[in-house]
C-alpha positions in Angstrom: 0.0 0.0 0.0 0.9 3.5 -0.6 0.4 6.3 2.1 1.1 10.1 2.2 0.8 11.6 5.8 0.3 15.3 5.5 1.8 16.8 8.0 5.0 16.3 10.2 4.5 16.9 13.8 5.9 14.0 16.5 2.7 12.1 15.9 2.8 12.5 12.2 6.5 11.6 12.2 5.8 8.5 14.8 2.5 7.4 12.7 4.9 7.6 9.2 8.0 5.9 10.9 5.6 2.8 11.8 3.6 2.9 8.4 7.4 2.7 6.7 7.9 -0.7 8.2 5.6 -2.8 5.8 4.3 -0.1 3.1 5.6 2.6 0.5 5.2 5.8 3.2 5.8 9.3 1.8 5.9 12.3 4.8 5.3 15.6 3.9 5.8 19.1 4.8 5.1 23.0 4.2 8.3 23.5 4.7 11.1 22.7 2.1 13.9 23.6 4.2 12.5 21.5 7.0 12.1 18.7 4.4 15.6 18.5 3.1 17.2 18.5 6.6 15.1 15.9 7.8 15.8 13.9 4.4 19.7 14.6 5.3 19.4 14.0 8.9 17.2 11.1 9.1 15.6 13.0 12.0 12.8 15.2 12.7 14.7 17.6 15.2 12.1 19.8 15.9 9.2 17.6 17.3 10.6 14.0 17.4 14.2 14.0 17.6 14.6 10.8 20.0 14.0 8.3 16.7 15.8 7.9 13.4 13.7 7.9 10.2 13.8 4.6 8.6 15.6 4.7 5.0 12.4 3.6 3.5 11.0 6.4 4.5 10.5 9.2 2.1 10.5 12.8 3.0 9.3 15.7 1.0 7.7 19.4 0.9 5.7 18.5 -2.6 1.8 18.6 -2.2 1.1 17.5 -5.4 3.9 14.5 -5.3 2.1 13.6 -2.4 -1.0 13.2 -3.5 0.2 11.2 -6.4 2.3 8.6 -4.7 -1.4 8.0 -2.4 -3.2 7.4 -5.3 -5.3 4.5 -4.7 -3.3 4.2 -1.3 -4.4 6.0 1.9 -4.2 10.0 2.8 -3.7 10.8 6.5 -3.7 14.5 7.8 -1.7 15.0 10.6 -1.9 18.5 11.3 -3.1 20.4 14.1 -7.3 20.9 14.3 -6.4 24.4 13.2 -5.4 23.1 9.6 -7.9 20.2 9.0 -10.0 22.6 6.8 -6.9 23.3 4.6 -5.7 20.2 4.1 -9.0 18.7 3.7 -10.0 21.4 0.8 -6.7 20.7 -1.0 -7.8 16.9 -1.3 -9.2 15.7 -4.8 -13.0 15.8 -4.4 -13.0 11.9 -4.0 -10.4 11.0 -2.8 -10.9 9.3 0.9 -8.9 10.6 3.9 -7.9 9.8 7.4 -7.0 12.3 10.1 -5.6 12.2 13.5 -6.2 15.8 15.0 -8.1 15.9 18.3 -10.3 18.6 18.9 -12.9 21.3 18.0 -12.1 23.5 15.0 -11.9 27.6 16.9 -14.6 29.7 15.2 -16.8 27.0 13.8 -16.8 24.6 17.0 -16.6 21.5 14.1 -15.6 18.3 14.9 -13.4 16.9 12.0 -16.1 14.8 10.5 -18.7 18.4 9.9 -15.8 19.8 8.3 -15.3 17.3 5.9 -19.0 16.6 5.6 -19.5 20.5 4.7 -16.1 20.2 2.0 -16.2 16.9 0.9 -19.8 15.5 1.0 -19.0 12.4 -1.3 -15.6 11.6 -0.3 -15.0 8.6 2.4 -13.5 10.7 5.7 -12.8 9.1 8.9 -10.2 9.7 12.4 -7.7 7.3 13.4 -7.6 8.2 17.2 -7.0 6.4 20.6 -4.2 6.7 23.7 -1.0 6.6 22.0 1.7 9.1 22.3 4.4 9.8 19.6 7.3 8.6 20.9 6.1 5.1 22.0 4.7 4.7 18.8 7.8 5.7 16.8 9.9 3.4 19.2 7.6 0.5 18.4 6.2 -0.2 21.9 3.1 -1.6 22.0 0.3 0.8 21.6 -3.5 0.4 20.0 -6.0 2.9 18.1 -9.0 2.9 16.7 -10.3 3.8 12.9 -13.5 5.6 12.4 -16.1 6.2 9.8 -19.2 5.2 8.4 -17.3 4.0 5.4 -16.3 0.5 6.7 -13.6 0.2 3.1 -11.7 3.1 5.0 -11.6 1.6 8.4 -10.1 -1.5 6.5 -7.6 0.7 4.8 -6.6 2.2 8.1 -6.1 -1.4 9.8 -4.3 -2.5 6.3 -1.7 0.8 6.2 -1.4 0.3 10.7 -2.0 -2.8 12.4 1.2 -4.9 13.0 3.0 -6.8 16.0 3.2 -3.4 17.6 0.2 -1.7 16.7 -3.6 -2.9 17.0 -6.1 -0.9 14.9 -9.7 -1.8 16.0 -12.5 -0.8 13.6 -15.4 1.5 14.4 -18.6 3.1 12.9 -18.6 5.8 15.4 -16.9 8.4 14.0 -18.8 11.0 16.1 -17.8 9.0 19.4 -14.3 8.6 19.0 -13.7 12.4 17.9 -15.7 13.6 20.8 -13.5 11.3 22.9 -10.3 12.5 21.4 -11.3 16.4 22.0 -12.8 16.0 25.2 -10.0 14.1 27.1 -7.3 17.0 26.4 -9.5 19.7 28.5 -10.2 17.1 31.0 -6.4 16.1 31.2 -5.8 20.2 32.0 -7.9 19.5 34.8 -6.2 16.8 35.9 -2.6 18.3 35.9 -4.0 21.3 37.7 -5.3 19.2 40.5 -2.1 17.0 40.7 -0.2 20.1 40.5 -2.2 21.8 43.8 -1.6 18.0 45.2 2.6 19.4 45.1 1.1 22.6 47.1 2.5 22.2 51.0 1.0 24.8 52.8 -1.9 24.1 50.9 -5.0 22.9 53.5 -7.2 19.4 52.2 -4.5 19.2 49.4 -6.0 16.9 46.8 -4.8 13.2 46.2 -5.4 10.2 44.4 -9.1 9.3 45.4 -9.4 13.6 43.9 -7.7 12.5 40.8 -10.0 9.1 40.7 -13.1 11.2 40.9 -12.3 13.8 38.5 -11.3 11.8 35.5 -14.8 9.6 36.4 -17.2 12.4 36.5 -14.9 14.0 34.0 -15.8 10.6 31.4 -19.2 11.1 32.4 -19.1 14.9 30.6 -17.3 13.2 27.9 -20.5 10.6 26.9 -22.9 13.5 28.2 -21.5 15.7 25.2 -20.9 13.0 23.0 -24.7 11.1 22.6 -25.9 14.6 22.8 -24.0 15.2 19.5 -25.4 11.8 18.2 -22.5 9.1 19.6 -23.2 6.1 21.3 -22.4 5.6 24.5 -20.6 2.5 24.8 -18.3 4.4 22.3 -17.1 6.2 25.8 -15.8 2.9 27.4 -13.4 1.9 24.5 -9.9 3.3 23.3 -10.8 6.7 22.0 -12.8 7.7 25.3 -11.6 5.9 28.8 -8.4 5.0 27.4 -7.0 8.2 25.6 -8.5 9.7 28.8 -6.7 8.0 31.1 -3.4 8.2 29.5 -3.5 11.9 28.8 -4.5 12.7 32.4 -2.2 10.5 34.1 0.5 10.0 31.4 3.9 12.4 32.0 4.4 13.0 28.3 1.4 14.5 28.0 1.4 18.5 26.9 -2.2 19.0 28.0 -1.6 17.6 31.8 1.7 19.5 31.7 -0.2 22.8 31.2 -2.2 21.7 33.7 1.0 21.6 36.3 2.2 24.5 34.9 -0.8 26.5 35.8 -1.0 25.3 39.3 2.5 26.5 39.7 1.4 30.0 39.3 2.7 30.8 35.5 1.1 32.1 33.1 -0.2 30.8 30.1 1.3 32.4 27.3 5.1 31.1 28.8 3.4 27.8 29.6 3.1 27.7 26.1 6.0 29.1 24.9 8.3 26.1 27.1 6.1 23.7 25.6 7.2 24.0 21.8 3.9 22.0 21.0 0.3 22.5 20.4 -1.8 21.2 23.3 -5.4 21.4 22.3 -7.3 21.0 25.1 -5.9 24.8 25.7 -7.5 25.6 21.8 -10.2 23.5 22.3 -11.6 24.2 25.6 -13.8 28.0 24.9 -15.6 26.2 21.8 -16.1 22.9 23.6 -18.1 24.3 26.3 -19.7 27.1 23.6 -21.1 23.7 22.1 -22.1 21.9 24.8 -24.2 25.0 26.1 -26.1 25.2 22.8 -27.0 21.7 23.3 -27.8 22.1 27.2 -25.3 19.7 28.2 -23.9 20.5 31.7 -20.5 20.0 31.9 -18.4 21.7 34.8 -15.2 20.0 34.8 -14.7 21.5 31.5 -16.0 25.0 32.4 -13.9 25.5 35.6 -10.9 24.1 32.7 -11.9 27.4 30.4 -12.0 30.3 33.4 -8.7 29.2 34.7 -7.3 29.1 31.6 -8.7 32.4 30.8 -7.3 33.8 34.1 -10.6 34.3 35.7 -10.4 31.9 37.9 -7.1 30.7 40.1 -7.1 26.4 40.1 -7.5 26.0 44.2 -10.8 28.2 43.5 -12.2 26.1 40.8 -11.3 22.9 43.0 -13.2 24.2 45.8 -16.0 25.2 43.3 -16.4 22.4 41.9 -16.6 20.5 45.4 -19.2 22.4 46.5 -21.6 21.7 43.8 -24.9 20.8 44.8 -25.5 16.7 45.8 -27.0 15.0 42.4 -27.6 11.4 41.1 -24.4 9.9 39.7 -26.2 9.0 36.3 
């Protein structure tokens, strides 16, 4: 099989390094320069510099080149959320397309599937999600994700181009699910880095611990499949790889960008620096105003995710917003 992954980030990069074991994998880039050094080097310095590239591996700052060498292979964007709509309007009209961005698209609030819905009607589209960070997966240790679309040819693609000894690909027709479970778990793992960050806090009275950490990534699952069946998921899609599991890694996981904002923040720096030392995107920080802007239109209560936003917007300070959402008024669980 051929594949082009558009876009080289560390999980691009990781994704492309894995594909280049058993297929034809072409990476590409906007930048030329960036392309050349990385064809030189055999390294991508800037995002993933811990793993060689593979010789197979081709590198390359051609669009149209990559297109061509996908033809009748497999397409996966691998750019931030930011530049899904880009990428996905450059595509052919039909020809189908993975992604592996997480999140809600600023302005619009669109989950990657309403984008290419509203671009690319007639096309096959799906998201190849689930807990897997970069550099494990360019290091080849174990790791499993989970293709998504109502176009069960493209999920078979995406476990044709992936699965191996080192990677499982399962198959699902829940696209909506799994890229509501992919968004959601980067505000929630803010949360949970700012309440493991005031956990550090000595002088700090009823300092929160684990059974704090248990309860919010719970409740904070519970938001999760709130938002996601009202948006039209199923719920059970909440339990598997692309809700629980990227959830629990990216809360509790120490290469995690989104949890380490959450640190940061508890530490009393500010956000703009946070991101600066990170030299990443994290979106759950992107993602966190237009998440809660859509699950207000659709009446959905989700505090977790609010207390994330006025933190994050400096309205709130994170001992606050624990203490807030403590003394919330006694409900049902479910």
């Amino acid at each position: 099989m051929r594949i082009s992954v558009l876009g080289a980030g560390a999980w691009g990069t990781a994704l492309a390094i894995a594909a280049a074991a058993r297929h034809d994998t072409l990476l590409w880039m906007r930048d030329a320069a960036q392309a050349a050094s990385m064809a030189a080097q055999r390294r991508n310095l800037r995002y993933l510099p811990e793993v060689a590239l593979p010789e197979a591996l081709r590198v390359g700052a051609d669009h149209d080149a990559a297109l061509r060498h996908a033809h009748a292979g497999l397409i996966v964007i691998a750019t931030p959320m930011a530049a899904l709509r880009q990428r996905l309007a450059a595509l052919p009209a039909a020809v189908p397309a993975l992604w592996l961005c997480k999140g809600f698209e600023a302005g619009t609030g669109a989950l990657g599937h309403e984008i290419a819905r509203e671009l690319r009607p007639q096309a096959a589209a799906g998201v190849l999600s689930g807990p897997s960070f970069a550099l494990e997966v360019a290091l080849g240790q174990p790791t499993a994700l989970v293709a998504a679309s109502t176009d069960a040819a493209l999920c078979d693609a995406a476990v044709q181009a992936f699965h191996g000894e080192t990677l499982r690909v399962y198959r699902s027709a829940d696209p909506i699910g799994v890229e509501v479970g992919g968004a959601v778990k980067n505000v929630l793992a803010i949360a949970t880095g700012l309440l493991d960050g005031l956990a550090s806090h000595a002088d700090l009275p009823q300092r929160p611990g684990l059974n704090a950490r248990a309860a919010l990534v719970t409740r904070g699952l519970a938001e999760m499949t709130r938002l996601g069946v009202a948006l039209g998921a199923r719920a059970e899609t909440f339990m598997g790889l692309s809700g629980l599991g990227d959830l629990v890694l990216t809360a509790t996981g120490d290469l995690s960008r989104n949890r380490r904002v959450g640190l940061l923040l508890a530490e009393g720096l500010a956000l703009p620096d946070i991101l600066g030392r990170l030299g990443h995107v994290a979106e759950g920080v992107y993602s966190a105003p237009t998440l809660l802007a859509r699950a207000r239109g659709l009446g959905v209560q989700m505090p977790i995710a609010e207390a994330v936003v006025e933190v994050l917007a400096g309205r709130l300070q994170p001992v606050h917003a624990m203490r807030q959402l403590m003394a919330r008024e006694a409900t049902r669980e479910s």
